[in-house]
N, C-alpha and C positions, 0 to 999 in steps of 0.2 A: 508542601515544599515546592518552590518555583523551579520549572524546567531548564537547565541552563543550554544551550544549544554554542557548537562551533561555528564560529565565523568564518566564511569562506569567501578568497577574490573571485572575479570573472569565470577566470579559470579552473574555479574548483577546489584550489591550492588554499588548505587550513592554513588561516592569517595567526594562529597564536591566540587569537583574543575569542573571547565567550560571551556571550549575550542572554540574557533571562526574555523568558519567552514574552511577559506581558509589555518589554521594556521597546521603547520607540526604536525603532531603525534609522540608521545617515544612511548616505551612497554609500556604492558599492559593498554593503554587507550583504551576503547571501548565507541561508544554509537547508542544511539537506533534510528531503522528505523523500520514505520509504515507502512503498504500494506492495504487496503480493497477493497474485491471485493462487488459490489451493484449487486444482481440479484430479477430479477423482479416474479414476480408468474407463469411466464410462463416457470421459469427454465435458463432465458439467465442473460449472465454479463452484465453489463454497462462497457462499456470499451474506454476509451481517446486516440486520437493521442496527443502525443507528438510536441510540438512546433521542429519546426525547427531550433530554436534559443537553442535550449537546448543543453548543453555540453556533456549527456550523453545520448545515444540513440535519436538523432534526428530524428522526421515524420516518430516514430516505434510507433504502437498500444500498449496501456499499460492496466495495471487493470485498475480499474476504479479508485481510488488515489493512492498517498502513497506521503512520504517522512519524513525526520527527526524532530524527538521530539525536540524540543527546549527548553532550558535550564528550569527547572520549571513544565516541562509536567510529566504528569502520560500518561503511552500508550495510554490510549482512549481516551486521550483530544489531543492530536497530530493526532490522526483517522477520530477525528471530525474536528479539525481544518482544516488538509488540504484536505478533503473532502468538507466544505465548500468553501476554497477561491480557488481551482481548477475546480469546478463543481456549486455550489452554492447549495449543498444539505447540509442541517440542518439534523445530525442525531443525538440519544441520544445513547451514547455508555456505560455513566456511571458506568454501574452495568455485561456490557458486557468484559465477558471474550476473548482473542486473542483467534481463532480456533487454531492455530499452531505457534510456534514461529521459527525461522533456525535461528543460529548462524552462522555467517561468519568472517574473518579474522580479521575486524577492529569495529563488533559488531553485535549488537540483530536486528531479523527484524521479527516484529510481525506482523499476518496476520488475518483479519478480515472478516468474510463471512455474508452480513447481506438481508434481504430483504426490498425492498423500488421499489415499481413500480412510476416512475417518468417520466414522459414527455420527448422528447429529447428536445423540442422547450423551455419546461420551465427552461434549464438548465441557468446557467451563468458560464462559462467557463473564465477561467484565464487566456489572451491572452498572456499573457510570458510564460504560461506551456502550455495549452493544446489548439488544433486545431482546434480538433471535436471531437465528441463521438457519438456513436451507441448502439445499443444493438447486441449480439452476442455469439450464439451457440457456447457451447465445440467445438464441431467439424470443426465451422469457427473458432474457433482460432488457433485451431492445424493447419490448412490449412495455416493463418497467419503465423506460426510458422516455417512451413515448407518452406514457401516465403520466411524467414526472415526480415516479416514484421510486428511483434512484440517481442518486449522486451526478449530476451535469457531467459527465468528463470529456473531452471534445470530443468529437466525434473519430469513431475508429479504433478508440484506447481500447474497449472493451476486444473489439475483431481482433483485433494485434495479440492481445495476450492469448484469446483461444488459440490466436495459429500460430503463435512460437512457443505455444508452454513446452520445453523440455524438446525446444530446437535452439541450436546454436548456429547454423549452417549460413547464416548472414541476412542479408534482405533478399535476396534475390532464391524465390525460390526451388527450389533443388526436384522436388517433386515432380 
């Protein structure tokens, strides 16, 4: 079954109208993508390889989920959702704010920093997305990153989420 996604203006403001995922885009259609990093109490990500099978960055280490709100989602039920069928983690995001949102060319991608110490063994992974997951230090992913063997994301995405998971206190730091 084809993904159908909401259509959003500039603004961000859902236009009413839905769009399937494989189906061409006009201007100004945009819509939303979801990112959450999981880190544990001990400071590290939960972070997924990537299926092999995947169209876009194959058996590249990723955050721990992400992908598109489908048609009817508010952001944090899309956070939750493919956080549960990629990893099999139940989180409550309802009342949680995105840490940081980046706009890009063809729409929103909202980013989630939350904590949940979780087992690797009791994961359930989504064998058409994800490989395997581990846990994993800033500094091992930057290393990944310098392999190019995780996910391109501009430079900084990664630093940002370690140092706002489960800070709200704004940009400017407080510390």
């Amino acid at each position: 079954m084809p993904e159908i996604w909401d259509v959003y203006d500039v603004n961000r403001r859902k236009t009413g109208r839905t769009i399937v995922r494989e189906q061409s885009w006009g201007n100004e259609k945009y819509h939303l993508i979801v990112h959450t990093g999981i880190f544990s109490s001990r400071g590290e990500m939960l972070i997924q390889k990537r299926c092999h099978a995947k169209r876009a960055w194959p058996d590249l280490w990723d955050l721990s989920s992400g992908g598109s709100a489908l048609a009817g989602e508010e952001s944090w039920q899309a956070a939750e959702r493919e956080t549960l069928e990629e990893l099999g983690i139940r989180l409550n995001l309802r009342d949680v704010r995105p840490h940081f949102s980046i706009n890009y060319e063809r729409g929103f991608d909202d980013f989630y920093a939350v904590t949940a110490d979780v087992e690797i063994p009791s994961l359930t992974l989504q064998v058409s997305e994800v490989s395997e997951a581990r846990w994993a230090t800033l500094e091992e992913i930057r290393a990944m990153e310098r392999e190019h063997a995780f996910v391109p994301y501009f430079p900084g995405v990664i630093e940002l989420l370690f140092q706002v998971r489960d800070n709200y206190d704004g940009a400017i730091c407080q510390k």
